[in-house]
N, C-alpha and C positions, 0 to 999 in steps of 0.2 A: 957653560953648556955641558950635558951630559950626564946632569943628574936629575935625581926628581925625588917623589914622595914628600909627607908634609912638612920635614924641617930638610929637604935635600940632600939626605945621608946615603942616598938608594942611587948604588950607579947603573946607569940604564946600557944594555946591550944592545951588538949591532941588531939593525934593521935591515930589511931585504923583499922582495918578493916573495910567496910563497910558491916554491918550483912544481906542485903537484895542482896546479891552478892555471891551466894555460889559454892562450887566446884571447886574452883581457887586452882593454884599452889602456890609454896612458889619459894621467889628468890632462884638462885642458878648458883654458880660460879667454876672455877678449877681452883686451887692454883698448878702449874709443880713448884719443886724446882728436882735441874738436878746438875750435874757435869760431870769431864770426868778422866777418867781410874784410881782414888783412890776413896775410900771413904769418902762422906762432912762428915764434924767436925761444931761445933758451931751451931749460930741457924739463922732462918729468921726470917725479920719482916714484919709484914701487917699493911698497913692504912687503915683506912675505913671512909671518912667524918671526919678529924681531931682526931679520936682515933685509939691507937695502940696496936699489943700485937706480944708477940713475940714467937716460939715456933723449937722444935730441926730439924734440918736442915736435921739430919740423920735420915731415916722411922725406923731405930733400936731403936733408942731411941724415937721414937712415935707410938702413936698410935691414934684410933680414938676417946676415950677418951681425951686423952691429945691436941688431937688439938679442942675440941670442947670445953674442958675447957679453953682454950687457946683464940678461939672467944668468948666464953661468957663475957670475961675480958672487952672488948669494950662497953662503955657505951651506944652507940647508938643500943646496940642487946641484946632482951631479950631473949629468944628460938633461939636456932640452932642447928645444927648437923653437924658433919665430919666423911667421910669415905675415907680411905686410899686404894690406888692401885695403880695400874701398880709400883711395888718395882723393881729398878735396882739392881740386886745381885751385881754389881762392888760398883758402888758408893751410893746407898743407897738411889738414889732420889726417889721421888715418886709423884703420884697426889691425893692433898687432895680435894670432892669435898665438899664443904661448902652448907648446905642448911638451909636460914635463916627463923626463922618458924613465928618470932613474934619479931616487932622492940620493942624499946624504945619507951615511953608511951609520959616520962613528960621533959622535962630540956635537950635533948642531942641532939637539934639541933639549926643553929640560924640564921642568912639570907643568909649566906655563905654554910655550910654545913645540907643540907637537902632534901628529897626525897619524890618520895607521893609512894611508894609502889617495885619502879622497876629504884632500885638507876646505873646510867650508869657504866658499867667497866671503863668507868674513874675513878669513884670514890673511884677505889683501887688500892693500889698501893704494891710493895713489895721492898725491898733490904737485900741484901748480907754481906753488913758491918759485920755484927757480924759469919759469918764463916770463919772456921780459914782454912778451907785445901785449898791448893795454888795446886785445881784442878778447875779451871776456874767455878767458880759456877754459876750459873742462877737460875731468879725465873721469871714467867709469868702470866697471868689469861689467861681464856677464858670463854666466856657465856655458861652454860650447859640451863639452865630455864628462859625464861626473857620475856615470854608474856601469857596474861589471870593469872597474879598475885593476889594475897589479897593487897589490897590497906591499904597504910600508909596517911589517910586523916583527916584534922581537922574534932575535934566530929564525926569521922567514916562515912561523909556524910548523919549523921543522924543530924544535927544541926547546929546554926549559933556559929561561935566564934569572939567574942567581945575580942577584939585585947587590949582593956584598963585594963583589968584585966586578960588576959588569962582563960576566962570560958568559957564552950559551954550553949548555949541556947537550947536544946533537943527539936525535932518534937514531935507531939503528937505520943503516945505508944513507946517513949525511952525515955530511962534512963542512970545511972552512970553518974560521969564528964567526958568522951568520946561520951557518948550517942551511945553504941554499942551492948546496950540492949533493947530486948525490954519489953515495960512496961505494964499488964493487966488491971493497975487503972486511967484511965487519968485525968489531971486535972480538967478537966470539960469538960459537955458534945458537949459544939458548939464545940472543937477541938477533938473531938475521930470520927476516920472513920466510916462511919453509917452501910458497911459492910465488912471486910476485908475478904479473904480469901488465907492463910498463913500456906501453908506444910511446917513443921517445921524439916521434918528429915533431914540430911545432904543428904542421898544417894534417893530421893526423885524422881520416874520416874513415876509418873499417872499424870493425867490431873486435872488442877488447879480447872478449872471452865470446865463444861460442861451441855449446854442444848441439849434439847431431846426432839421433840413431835413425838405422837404416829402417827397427823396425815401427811401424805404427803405434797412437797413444793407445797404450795397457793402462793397467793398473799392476801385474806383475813387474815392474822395476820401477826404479828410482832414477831418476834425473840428476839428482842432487842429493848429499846427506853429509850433514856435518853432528860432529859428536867431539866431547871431552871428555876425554879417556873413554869409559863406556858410556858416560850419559848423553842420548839421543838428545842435540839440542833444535835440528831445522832437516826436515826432507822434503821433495819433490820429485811425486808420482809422475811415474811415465806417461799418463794424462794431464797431468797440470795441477791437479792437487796439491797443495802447500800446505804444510803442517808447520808450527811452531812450539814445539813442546818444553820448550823453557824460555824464562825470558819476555820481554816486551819487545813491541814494536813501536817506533818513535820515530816518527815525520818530524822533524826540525821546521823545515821552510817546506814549501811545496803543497800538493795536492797528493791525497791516494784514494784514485779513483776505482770504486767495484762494479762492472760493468751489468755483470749478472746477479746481482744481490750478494750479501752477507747472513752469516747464519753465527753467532755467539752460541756455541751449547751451554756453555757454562761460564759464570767469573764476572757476566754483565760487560757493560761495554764504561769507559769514564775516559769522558773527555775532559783533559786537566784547563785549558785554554781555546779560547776560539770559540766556546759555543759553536751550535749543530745548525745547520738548515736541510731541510726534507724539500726537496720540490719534485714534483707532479705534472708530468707534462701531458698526463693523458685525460677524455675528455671528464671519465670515471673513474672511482677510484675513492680510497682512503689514504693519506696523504701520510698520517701519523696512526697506529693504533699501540694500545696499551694494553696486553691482555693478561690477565693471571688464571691459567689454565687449572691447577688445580683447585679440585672443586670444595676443599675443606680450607681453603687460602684464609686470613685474618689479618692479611699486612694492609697494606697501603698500594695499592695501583701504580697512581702518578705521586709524584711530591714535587711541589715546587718550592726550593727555599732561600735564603740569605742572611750570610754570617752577617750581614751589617743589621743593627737595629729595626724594629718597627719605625716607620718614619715616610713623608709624601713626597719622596724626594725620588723615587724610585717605584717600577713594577713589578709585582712578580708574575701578571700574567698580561697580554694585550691577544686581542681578536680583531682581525681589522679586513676590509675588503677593495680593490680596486688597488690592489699591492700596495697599503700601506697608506692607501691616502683616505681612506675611507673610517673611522673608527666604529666598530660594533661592540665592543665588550671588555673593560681590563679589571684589574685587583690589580690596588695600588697596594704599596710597602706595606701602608699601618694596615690592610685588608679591607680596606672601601671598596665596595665592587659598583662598578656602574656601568648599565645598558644604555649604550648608547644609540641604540637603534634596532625595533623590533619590538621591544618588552621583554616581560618577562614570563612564562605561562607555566604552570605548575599541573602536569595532566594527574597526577598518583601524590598522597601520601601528604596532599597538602603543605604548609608554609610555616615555619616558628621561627619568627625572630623575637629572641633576648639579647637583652644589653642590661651590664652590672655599672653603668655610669651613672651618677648621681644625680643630675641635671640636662643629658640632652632627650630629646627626642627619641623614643624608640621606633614610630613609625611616623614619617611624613611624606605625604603624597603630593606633588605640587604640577598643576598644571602653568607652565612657564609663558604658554603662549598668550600673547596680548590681545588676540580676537578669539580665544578659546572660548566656545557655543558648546559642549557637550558635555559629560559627568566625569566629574573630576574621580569618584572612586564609584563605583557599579559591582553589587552584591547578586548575587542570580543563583536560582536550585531549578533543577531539570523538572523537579517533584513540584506536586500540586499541594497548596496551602490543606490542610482538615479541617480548618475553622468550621464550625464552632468544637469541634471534638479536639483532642488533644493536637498540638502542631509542635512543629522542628522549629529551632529560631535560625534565622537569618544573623541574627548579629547576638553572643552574649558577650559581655566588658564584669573583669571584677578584678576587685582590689583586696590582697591579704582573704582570698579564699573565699569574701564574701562577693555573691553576684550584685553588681550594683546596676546594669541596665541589659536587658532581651528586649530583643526587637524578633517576634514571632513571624514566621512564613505570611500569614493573614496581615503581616505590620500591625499588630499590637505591640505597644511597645508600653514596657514596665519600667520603671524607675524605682529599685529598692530603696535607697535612700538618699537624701541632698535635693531631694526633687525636682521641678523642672524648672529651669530659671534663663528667660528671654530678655536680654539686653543688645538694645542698638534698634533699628528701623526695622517693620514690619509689624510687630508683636506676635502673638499667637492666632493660627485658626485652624478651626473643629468644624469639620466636616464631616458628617455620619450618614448613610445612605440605609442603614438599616431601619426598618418601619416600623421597629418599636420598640428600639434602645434608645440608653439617653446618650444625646449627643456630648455632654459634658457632665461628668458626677464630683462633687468634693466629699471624699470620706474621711474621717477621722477614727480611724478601727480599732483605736485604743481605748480600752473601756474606763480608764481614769482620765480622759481626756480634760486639761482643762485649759486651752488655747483656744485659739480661733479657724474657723474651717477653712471660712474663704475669707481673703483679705482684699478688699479691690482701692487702691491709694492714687494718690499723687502727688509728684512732687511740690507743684505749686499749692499757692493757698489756693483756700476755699473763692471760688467765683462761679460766676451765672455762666461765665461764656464756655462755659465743656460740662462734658456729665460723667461720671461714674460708671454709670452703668444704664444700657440700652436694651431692650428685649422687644422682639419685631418677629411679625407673623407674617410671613412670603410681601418683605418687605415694608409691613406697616407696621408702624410704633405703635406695642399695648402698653409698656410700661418704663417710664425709665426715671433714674435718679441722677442731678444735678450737681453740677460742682463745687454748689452750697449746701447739698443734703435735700436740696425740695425736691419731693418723690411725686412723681405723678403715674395716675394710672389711668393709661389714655381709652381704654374700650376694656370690659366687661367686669367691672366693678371692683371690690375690694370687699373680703370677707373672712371674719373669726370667727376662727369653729370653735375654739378653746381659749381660755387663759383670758378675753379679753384685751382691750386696745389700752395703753396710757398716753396722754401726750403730754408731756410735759410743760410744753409751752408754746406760741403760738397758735394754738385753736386747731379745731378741725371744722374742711369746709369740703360741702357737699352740694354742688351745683347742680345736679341733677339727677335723679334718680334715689334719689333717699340714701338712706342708712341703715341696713337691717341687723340686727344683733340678736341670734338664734339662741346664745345663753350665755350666760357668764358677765353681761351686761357689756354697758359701759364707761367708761372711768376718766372724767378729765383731770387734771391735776390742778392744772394752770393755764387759763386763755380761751375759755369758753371753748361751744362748740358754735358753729354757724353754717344751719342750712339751707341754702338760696333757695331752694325749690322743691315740690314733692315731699316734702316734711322729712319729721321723722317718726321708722314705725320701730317698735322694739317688740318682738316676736316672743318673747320669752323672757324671766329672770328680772323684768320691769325695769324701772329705772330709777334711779338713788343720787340726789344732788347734794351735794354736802358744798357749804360754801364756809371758808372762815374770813371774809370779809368782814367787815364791821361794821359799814357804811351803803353797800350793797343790798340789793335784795338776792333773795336765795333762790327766785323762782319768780319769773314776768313774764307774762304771755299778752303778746301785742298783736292788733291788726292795723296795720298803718296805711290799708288802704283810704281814699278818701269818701267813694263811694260801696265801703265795708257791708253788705247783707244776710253774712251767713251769724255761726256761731262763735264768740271768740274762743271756748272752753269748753269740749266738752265732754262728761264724765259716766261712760256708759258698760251694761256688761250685752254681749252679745247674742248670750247663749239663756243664762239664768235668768227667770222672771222674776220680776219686785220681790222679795222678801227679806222678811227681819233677821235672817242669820251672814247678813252680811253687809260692810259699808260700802256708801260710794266715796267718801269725801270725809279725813280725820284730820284735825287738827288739835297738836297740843304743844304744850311750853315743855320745857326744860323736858322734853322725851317723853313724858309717865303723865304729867296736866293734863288732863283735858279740856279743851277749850270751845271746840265745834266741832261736829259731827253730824253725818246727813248718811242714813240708814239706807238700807237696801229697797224697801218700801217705803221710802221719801220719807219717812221722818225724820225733821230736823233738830237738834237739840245742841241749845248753847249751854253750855256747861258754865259760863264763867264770865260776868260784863257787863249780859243784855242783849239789846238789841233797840237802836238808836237808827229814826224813821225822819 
């Protein structure tokens, strides 16, 4: 024992109380030694910081005597005392409390086992080993005294100890080798206090230092004034005014309370530890404010910061209601900010958020609620749409400069490029209220266009059972197309003004109402035409059958009725009466033959064959 440091070179000096700290308690612990329904036999023992002492298990055979001779045995205890109680009449336990009045001086501690005044209840320990009775024994501590102790400190914190020799070096006016006294002869005079003033009783209740003038608070005197050499370092005005004009002020422990506010003129205020709290106990009021009074300022108001990294680990800011239990508002580390109650409202000067991330989101709005019924984002102007005259937009979106979608006061909305494209349930609808716009346009404004304008597809194949496309007049089908391409056109017929019809294949059928063709003719390819009813009349441009069949006739005109009475054929002009500058009825071979011909004025003339009766 009695040394210490980390290879135990360092010899350690006495310890003591420190003498300018009075009125302090002494440690103090509860030793329960217990058993259950006979009475202990044999004895317990106690550790204390590496020494031991043992003592009788059963309160019959102790007492408080015998257990305090019992801790004086421990080298590390100079003074103590024990007192005995709570005695089990069965078995005999009891509780001894220990109160240590005065440690070990010199030699009985060493870097392991040591304390400054207010040794941990770790640092005691007990066991049972040495009782004999096989009634389940226990031993325990508990803290009885363990704060506002007499301190166990090298040279009693009246001195330095020089660790090479184990000696203390004593402040001026102490003494002994603990320096736990104090001394009336100092060494000399630069090191003795110029005035001390030092109530020496233990039980000590007046006033240390007290000034007094007879006359009332001025401002002409001073109270107080200390200075080194000539520098003004502290006064107080005959009011109360306290000045500090060099130097800090430093609260170690404690509170310093300003009754009537505080005023910093200059230097700011820096709180090193502790962080601030502001509280407000009235019903109004501003709780915190931050002002920067001059009117050409450029700095920074508030700053909130921290030396540790960006990171979610921490806040630099929380707003919260119902003291603390309530969350409104914080900015976490990395600078997430999140409202947690109220929103957010922007009345001036509107919103921009950027983000330089690569991948996430720069704006996402999420309604979290599971029976959420109302609009998730909601765009509003106080102002009235101009439509049809120039309007404000409501919403523009653009990318690298260029606008790629306005959404106008009127909700027109534009799609510069990428167009508009509907995936998932619903599809598109176009609703137009105006009485004489089109409700839907596809334009293709590029004058080299050579795409497609409107594409209308589907994924499956081609079948009867869905269509393509529907066009309905307050509700009734005029026209629609099939999901095999068969077009039908339900009410007010079908008509080329230009260019003429082809049909490739399949035929064209005309159930009622004829087929009118006002010029440009009409043109089958492949598949005949066929019309059930009302014939056919061709307005204009006549009609031209060209057949390359081989086996075919190029032209049949049948009445398949049974009871047939009219004309099968017949070959008339309307307007011109008979004459010879025109035919009814030409036939020739190979184009240029003539074969038959029947004149405008009924002359017939076979050119080639006969005529076979």
């Amino acid at each position: 024992m009695g040394f210490t440091g980390p290879d135990c070179s360092m010899r350690m000096c006495q310890k003591n109380d420190d003498p300018l700290t009075p009125g302090q308690a002494f440690r103090s612990i509860a030793l329960t030694v217990s058993g259950a329904t006979s009475a202990l036999a044999g004895v317990v023992t106690v550790t204390f910081n590496g020494y031991s002492f043992t003592m009788p298990a059963n309160a019959n055979s102790n007492s408080d005597a015998i257990c305090a001779a019992a801790v004086l045995t421990l080298g590390n205890v100079r003074t103590a005392t024990c007192v005995m109680s709570a005695v089990d009449s069965t078995t005999q336990g009891a509780t001894y409390t220990i109160e240590f009045q005065e440690w070990s001086h010199w030699d009985s501690e060493n870097n392991v086992f040591f304390h400054t005044g207010n040794p941990p209840l770790a640092s005691f320990s007990c066991h049972v080993a040495g009782v004999t009775s096989a009634n389940s024994p226990t031993c325990s501590f508990a803290d009885v005294v363990s704060t506002n102790l007499i301190e166990h400190e090298y040279c009693s914190r009246r001195g330095i100890c020089d660790f090479t020799v184990g000696l203390c070096t004593c402040f001026l006016d102490y003494k002994t080798s603990d320096c736990s006294q104090l001394s009336n002869i100092p060494d000399n005079i630069d090191d003795h206090d110029g005035f001390l003033i030092q109530p020496v009783g233990p039980s000590y209740v007046g006033i240390a230092l007290h000034i007094q003038t007879i006359k009332a608070m001025q401002t002409d005197f001073q109270m107080i004034k200390i200075e080194a050499a000539s520098q003004p370092l502290f006064y107080m005005l005959g009011n109360g005014d306290t000045f500090w004009t060099k130097g800090n002020v430093r609260v170690d422990t404690g509170t310093l309370f300003v009754q009537a506010g505080e005023t910093i003129a200059t230097g700011g205020l820096a709180i090193q530890d502790g962080g601030s709290t502001t509280t407000l106990t009235t019903v109004a009021g501003t709780v915190a404010d931050a002002l920067a009074p001059n009117t050409g300022f450029t700095g920074t108001v508030m700053t909130a910061r921290a030396t540790q990294a960006a990171a979610i680990t921490f806040y630099l800011f929380k707003a919260s209601t119902a003291n603390s239990l309530v969350p409104m508002f914080d900015i976490r580390g990395d600078g997430r900010t999140t409202v947690r109650s109220g929103g957010l409202e922007v009345v001036l000067g509107g919103a921009t958020i950027t983000d330089n991330a690569g991948t996430t989101s720069v704006l996402t709005v999420q309604a979290s609620s599971g029976g959420y019924s109302s609009s998730v984002v909601s765009i509003a102007a106080t102002a009235s749409s101009q439509f049809p005259l120039t309007d404000f937009n409501l919403l523009t979106a653009s990318a690298g400069g260029t606008t790629a979608i306005t959404v106008e006061a009127s909700g027109k909305t534009t799609l510069t490029n990428g167009g508009l494209y509907v995936n998932g349930i619903g599809g598109g609808n176009f609703v137009n209220q105006d009485p004489a716009a089109s409700a839907l346009t596809a334009l293709s404004g590029l004058g080299t266009f050579t795409g497609t304008v409107a594409t209308i597809g589907a994924s499956r194949a081609a079948n009867v059972t869905f269509k393509l496309l529907e066009a309905k007049s307050n509700g009734v089908v005029t026209f629609s197309v099939r999901g095999d391409g068969f077009t039908t056109v339900h009410s007010g017929g079908f008509q080329v003004l230009l260019g003429g019809g082809t049909i490739t294949a399949g035929g064209f059928y005309v159930y009622a109402g004829g087929a009118t063709v006002n010029a440009g003719g009409l043109m089958v390819t492949n598949g005949g035409a066929t019309i059930q009813a009302q014939g056919l009349v061709v307005v204009d441009g006549g009609a031209d059958i060209t057949s390359t069949a081989q086996l075919l006739p190029s032209f049949s005109v049948h009445a398949s009725h049974l009871a047939f009475q009219s004309t099968v054929a017949v070959i008339e002009t309307t307007l011109v009466a008979a004459s010879s500058s025109f035919y009814l009825l030409k036939i020739n071979a190979a184009t240029t033959t003539e074969i038959f011909d029947v004149r405008g004025d009924g002359l017939t003339t076979i050119h080639q064959g006969g005529l076979v009766v």
